[in-house]
C-alpha positions, 0 to 999 in steps of 0.5 A, a space after each residue: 703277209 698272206 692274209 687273204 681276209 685283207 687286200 692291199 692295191 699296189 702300184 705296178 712297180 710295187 706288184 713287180 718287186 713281189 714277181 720272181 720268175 724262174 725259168 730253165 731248159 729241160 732237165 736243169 732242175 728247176 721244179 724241185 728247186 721252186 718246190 723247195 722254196 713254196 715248201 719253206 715259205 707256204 704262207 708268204 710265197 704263191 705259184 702263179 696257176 697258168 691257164 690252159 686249153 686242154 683237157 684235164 688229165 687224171 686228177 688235175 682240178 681247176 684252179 690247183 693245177 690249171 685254170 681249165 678253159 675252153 677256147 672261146 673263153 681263152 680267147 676272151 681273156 687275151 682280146 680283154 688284155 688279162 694275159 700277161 703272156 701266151 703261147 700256143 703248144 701243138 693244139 693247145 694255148 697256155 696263159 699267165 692271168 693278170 687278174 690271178 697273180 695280182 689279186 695273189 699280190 693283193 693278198 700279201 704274197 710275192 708270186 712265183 712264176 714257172 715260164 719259158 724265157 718268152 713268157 719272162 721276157 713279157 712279165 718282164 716288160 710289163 713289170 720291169 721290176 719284177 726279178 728273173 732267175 734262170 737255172 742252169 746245169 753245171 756242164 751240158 754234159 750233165 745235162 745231157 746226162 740228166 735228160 738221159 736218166 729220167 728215161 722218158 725221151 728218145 734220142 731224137 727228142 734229147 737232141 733237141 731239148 738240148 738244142 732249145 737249150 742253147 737258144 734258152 741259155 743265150 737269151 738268158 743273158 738278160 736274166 737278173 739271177 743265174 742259179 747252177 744246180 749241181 747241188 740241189 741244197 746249195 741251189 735251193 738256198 741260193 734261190 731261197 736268197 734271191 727271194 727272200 734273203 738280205 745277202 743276194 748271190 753274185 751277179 756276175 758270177 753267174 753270168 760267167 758261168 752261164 757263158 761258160 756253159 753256152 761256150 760249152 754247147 757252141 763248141 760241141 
C-alpha cells in the first residue's frame, strides 16, 4: 500500500471499505485519537484534506492543511458533482473532494475523514460501505469539563456546544462504531482496531453507552 508510483481502479464498493469517518462533538477527543492512528500507520493511512473559502491562516499551505479556493472555483467544483459533502460556516464553505480521496484510494491507502455527523451522513450514502465511528465522551460531565479546561470559549459558547452535542450524539445512532474516550490509550487502540485490526469492538455496546450518555444530556 501507498505506492503512489502504481494506481489501481476500484470499484465504488471497494473505495468505500477503505473510508473510515470519525466524527465527535467538541471536545470528545477526536483530533488526537485520529492523529495517533495517522502517527502509527504513516504509509497506509491518509487524512482527507477539505477544501475551504477562506483565507489561509499563519503558515497554513495549500494542499497540506487546505485545498485553498476562491469562490467562483468552490462553486464549480460543487455544480461539477467533485463534492462529496459541503457546507457552509458563517461566510465561508467547506467541501470534501471526490477527485482527492479516491485518487488517495487509488494509490493504495485507506482514507480518514474528519466530518460532522452531516458530512458522514452524505460519505455514507454515496459509499454505504464506507465505516463510521463517532467518539464520545464518558459522561456530559466530563464533557463539560473538557470544554471548560481548554479555556478558549465562554460560557454562553460551552452551552451550546454541548447543546449541539445532544443533537450530534442522537444522530449518531447510526454510526457503525461507537468509541468512549475516557482514556485516550484505550481509545487509540480501539479506533486502531476498527480500522486495521482483525478483532473489531463491540458494537452493541457502544450503542448502550452512547444511549446512556444522550439519557445523560435529556435529563440534564
Amino acid at each position: 500500500m501507498g505506492d503512489l508510483n502504481n494506481t489501481t481502479k476500484l470499484s465504488a464498493e471497494e473505495t468505500g471499505r477503505r473510508f473510515f469517518v470519525v466524527s465527535a462533538p467538541s471536545g470528545a477527543g477526536k483530533t488526537t485519537l485520529c492523529q495517533n492512528l495517522l502517527n502509527k500507520h504513516p504509509d497506509t493511512i491518509r487524512v482527507s484534506i477539505s477544501c475551504t473559502t477562506r483565507k489561509p491562516r499563519g503558515e497554513e499551505k495549500h494542499g497540506v492543511e487546505y485545498f485553498f479556493l476562491s469562490k467562483s472555483e468552490f462553486f464549480e467544483r460543487r455544480e461539477s458533482g467533485d463534492f462529496l459533502e459541503w457546507a457552509q460556516v458563517h461566510s465561508n464553505y467547506y467541501a470534501t473532494s471526490k477527485s482527492h480521496v479516491e485518487e488517495l484510494v487509488s494509490h493504495g491507502y485507506c482514507v480518514l475523514f474528519d466530518v460532522d455527523v452531516q458530512g458522514a451522513e452524505k460519505i455514507k450514502a454515496a459509499y454505504p460501505t464506507a465505516t463510521l465511528i463517532f467518539v464520545i465522551a464518558p459522561s456530559r460531565n466530563e464533557l463539560e469539563r473538557r470544554l471548560r479546561e481548554r479555556k478558549t470559549d465562554d460560557p454562553v459558547e460551552i452551552e451550546r456546544r454541548l447543546g449541539n452535542a445532544l443533537g450530534e450524539m442522537v444522530l449518531a445512532r447510526i454510526y457503525d462504531y461507537v468509541i468512549v474516550n475516557e482514556d485516550v490509550k484505550e481509545a487509540s487502540e480501539k479506533l486502531n482496531a476498527i480500522v486495521f485490526g482483525d478483532v473489531k469492538p463491540n458494537r452493541e455496546e457502544g450503542r448502550r453507552q452512547l444511549d446512556r450518555i444522550i439519557a445523560e444530556f435529556e435529563n440534564e
